[in-house]
C-alpha positions in Angstrom: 176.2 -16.3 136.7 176.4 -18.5 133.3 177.9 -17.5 130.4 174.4 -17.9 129.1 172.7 -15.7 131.2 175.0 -13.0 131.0 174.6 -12.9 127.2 171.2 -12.9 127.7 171.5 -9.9 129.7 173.5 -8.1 127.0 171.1 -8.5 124.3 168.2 -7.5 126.2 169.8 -4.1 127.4 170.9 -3.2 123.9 167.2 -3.9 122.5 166.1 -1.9 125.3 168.9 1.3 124.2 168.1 1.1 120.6 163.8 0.7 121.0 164.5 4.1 123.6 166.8 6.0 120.6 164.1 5.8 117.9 161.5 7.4 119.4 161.1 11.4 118.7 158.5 14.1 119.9 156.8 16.2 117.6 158.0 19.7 117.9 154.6 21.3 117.7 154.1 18.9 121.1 154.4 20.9 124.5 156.0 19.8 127.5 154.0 19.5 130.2 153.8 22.6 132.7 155.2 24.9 129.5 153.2 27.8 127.3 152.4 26.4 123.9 153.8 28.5 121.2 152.3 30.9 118.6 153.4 31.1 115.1 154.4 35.0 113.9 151.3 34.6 111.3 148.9 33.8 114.3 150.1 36.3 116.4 150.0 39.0 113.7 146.6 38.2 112.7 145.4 38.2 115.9 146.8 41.9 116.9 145.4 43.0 113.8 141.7 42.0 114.3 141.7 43.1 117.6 143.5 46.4 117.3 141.8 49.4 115.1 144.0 50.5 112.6 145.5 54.6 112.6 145.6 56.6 109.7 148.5 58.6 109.7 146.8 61.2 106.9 145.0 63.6 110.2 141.1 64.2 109.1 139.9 66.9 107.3 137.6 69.3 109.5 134.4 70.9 107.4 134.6 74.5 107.5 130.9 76.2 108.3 128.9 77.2 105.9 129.5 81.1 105.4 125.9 83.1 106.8 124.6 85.3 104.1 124.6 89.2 104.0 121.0 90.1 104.8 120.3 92.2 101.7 117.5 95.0 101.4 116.0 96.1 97.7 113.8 99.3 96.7 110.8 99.2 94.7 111.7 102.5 93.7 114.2 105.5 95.6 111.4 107.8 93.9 107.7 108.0 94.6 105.1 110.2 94.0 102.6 112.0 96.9 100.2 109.6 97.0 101.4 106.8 96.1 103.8 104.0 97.6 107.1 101.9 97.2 107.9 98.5 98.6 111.3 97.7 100.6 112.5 93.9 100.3 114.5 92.0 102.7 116.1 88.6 102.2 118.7 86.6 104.5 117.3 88.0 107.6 114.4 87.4 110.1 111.9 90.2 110.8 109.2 87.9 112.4 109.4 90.4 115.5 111.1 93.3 113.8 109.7 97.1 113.2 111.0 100.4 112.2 109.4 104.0 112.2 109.4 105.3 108.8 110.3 109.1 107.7 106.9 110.3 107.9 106.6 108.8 111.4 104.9 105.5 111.4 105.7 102.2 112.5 106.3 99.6 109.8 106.2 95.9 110.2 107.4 93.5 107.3 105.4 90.5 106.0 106.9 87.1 105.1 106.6 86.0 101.5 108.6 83.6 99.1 111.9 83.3 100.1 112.1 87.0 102.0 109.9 89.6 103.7 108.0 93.1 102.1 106.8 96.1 103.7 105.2 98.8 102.2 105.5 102.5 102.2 103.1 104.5 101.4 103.2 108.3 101.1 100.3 110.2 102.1 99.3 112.9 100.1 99.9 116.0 102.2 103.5 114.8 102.3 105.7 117.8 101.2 107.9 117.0 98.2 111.3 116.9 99.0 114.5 114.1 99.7 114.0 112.0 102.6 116.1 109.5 104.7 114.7 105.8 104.7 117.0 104.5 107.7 116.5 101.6 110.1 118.6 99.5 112.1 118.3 95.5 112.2 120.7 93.9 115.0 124.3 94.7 114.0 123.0 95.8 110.4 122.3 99.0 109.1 120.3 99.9 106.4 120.3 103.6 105.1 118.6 105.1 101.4 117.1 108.5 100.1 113.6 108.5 99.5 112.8 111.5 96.9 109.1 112.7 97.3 107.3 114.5 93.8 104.7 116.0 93.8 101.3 115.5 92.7 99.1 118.1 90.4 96.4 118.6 92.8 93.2 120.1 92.6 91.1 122.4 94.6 87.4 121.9 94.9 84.7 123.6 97.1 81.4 122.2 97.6 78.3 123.7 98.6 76.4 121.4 101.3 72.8 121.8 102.5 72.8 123.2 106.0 70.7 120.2 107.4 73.2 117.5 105.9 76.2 119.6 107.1 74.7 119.5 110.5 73.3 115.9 110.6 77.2 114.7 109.5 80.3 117.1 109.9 79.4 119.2 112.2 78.1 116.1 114.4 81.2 115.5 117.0 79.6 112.1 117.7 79.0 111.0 114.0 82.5 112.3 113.7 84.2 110.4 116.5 82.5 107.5 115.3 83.5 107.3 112.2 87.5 108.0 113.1 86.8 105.0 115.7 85.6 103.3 112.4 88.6 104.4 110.7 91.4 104.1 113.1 90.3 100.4 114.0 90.1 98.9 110.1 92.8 101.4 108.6 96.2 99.2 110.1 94.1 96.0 109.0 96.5 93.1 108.1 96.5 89.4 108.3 99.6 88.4 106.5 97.9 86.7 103.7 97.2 87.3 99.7 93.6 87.7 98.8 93.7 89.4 95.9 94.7 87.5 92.6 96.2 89.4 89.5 94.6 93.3 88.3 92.2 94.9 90.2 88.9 96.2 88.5 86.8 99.2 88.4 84.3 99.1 91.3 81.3 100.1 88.8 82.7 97.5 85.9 82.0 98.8 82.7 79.1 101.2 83.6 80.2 105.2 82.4 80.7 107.4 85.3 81.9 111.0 85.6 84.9 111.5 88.1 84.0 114.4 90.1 86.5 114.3 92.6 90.2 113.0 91.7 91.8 111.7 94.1 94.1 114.5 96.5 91.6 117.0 95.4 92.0 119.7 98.7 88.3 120.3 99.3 86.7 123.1 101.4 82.5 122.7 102.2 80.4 125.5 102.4 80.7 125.8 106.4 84.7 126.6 106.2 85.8 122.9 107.0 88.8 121.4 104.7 89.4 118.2 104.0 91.9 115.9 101.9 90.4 114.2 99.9 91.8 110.8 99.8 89.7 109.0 97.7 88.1 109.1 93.9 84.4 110.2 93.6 82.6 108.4 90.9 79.4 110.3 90.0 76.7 107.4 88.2 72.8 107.2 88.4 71.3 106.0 91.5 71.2 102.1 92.1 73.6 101.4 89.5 75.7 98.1 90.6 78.9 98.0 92.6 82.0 94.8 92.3 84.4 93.8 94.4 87.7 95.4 92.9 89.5 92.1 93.6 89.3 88.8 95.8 89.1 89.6 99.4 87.0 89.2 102.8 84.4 91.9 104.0 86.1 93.9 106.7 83.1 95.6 107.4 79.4 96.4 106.0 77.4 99.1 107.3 75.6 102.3 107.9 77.7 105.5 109.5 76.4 108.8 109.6 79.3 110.4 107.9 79.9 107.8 105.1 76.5 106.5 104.7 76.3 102.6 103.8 80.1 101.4 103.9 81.8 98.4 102.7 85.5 97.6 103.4 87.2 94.6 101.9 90.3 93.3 102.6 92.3 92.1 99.6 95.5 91.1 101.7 98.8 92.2 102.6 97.2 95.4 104.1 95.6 96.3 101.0 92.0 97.4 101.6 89.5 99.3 99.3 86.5 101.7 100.9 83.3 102.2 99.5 80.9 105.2 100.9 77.5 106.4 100.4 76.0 102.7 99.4 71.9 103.2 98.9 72.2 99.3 99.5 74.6 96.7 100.7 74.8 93.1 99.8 77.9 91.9 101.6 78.4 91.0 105.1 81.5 91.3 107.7 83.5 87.8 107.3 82.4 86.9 103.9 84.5 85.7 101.1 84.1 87.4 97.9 85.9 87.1 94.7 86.6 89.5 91.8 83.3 91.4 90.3 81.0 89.8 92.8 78.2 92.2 93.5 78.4 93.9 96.7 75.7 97.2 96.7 74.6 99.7 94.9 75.2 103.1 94.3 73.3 105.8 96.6 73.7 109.4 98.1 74.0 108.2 101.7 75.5 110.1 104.7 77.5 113.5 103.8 76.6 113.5 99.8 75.5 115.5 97.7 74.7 113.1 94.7 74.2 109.1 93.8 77.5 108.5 93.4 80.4 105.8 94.9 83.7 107.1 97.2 86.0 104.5 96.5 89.3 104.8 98.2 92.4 102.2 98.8 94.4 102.0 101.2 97.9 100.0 101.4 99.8 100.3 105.1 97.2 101.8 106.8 97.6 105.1 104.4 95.4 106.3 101.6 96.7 106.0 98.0 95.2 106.8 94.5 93.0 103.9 93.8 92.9 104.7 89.9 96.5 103.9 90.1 95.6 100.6 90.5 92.8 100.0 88.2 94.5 97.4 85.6 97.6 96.7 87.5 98.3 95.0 91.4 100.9 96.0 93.5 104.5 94.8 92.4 105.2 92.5 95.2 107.7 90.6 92.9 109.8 93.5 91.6 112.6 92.3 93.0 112.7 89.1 90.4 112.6 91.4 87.2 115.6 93.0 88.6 117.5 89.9 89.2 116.5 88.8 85.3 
């Protein structure tokens, strides 16, 4: 080889070395056949989206509600013979619930606002005296006295005309009939408020003579006693009769020992009785508001005068109906006690 050619060589084998020295890779270039690498700041953002974050404060667990103490109020813990106090319950469900009073009888409550009521009502042969008002409700027990006073009661006999005593109380059938009568309307109750505010006088504003108070112990000419239950209003003959309060006819109609009758039902098993009608002017099912007309006064059945039996009864027991001339019962009591 030349000289020439070997200096040739030389030079193009150093061009060659230094073009193969300047050339650099990035770094953020991967080799082939490696895994590219991931900054810290990607890899900690990614973690953190895909990863649900853990609180270390631990979660606060609700504590139930507390249940209320069913809780049972009296009317009154004193009532007269004749008369009636109201129990009422709140915090408690007595949908299906009864209890068997002191006097013996079965007692159911009715639903109103926010609670339940049930009445008591004393009936008037009830001896004076302390009783125990005790029931039990599930785990809960419910335990008052009850103090019974008495009642200024009058006696009364009163002469009957053989014929009438015979045609009425000394009729077994007229007499069964009428305690059928009696015994089917008496425990009347629907679970609804008819009557709205005070009740009226039957007769309105017409005078009458009160010949029988109510609890009067009566004895008839043939040796038969009887409680009277009821007020006798002694007025002329045909002399118009009102609805004591808002209510639906119960019944209207003629028994031999009452005569023309006329039950309404005001609600809440209140219901007032009216005997010895000459005429009626109501029928069974209708609706009838406070002072509508519903008969007239008469001498019907066992009577010995025009005049009008009314009678009330609350809970399926007779009361004194003059008591609640002017007033209603006192469903709400338990509010004025709260105020």
């Amino acid at each position: 080889m030349t000289k020439f050619k070997r200096l040739l060589t030389a030079v193009i084998l150093s061009a060659i070395i230094i073009s193969s020295s300047g050339c650099e890779f990035s770094e953020n270039t991967p080799t082939i056949g490696s895994e590219p690498e991931i900054s810290s700041s990607e890899s900690s953002s990614s973690e953190s989206e895909s990863l649900p974050e853990i609180s270390s404060e631990p979660e606060e667990i609700a504590e139930p509600e507390p249940v209320p103490e069913p809780v049972f109020k009296l009317s009154s813990n004193e009532v007269k013979r004749g008369s009636y106090f109201i129990i009422r319950a709140e915090n408690i469900d007595l949908s299906d619930y009864s209890f068997v009073d002191f006097l013996g009888y079965r007692r159911e409550f009715i639903a109103t606002e926010g609670g339940w009521i049930c009445f008591v009502p004393i009936k008037t042969d009830t001896h004076p005296k302390s009783y125990e008002l005790s029931f039990n409700v599930g785990d809960y027990s419910f335990s008052e006295r009850i103090i019974v006073t008495e009642r200024n009661i009058n006696t009364q006999y009163l002469t009957v005309a053989p014929a009438t005593l015979e045609q009425t109380l000394e009729d077994e059938a007229v007499r069964a009939a009428f305690n059928d009568f009696y015994q089917k309307y008496r425990w009347y109750e629907t679970g609804v408020k008819f009557w709205e505010g005070e009740f009226m006088k039957p007769l309105g504003d017409s005078w009458y003579r009160e010949t029988t108070k109510f609890g009067t112990y009566r004895t008839f000419s043939n040796g038969k006693t009887e409680w009277h239950d009821a007020t006798d209003m002694a007025v002329g003959g045909g002399t118009p009769i009102y609805a004591t309060n808002s209510g639906v006819v119960l019944f209207s109609d003629y028994l031999g020992l009452t005569g023309n009758t006329v039950v309404i039902n005001h609600g809440f098993g209140v219901l007032s009785w009216h005997y010895h009608l000459s005429t009626r002017n109501v029928s069974a099912g209708e609706r009838v508001e406070k002072g509508d007309f519903i008969g007239r006064v008469g001498t019907t059945g066992l009577s010995t005068g025009n005049h009008l039996h009314f009678g009330i009864t609350i809970g399926g027991t007779f009361v004194d109906p003059m008591e609640l001339m002017g007033s209603e019962p006192d469903i709400d009591f338990w509010k004025e006690s709260e105020e």
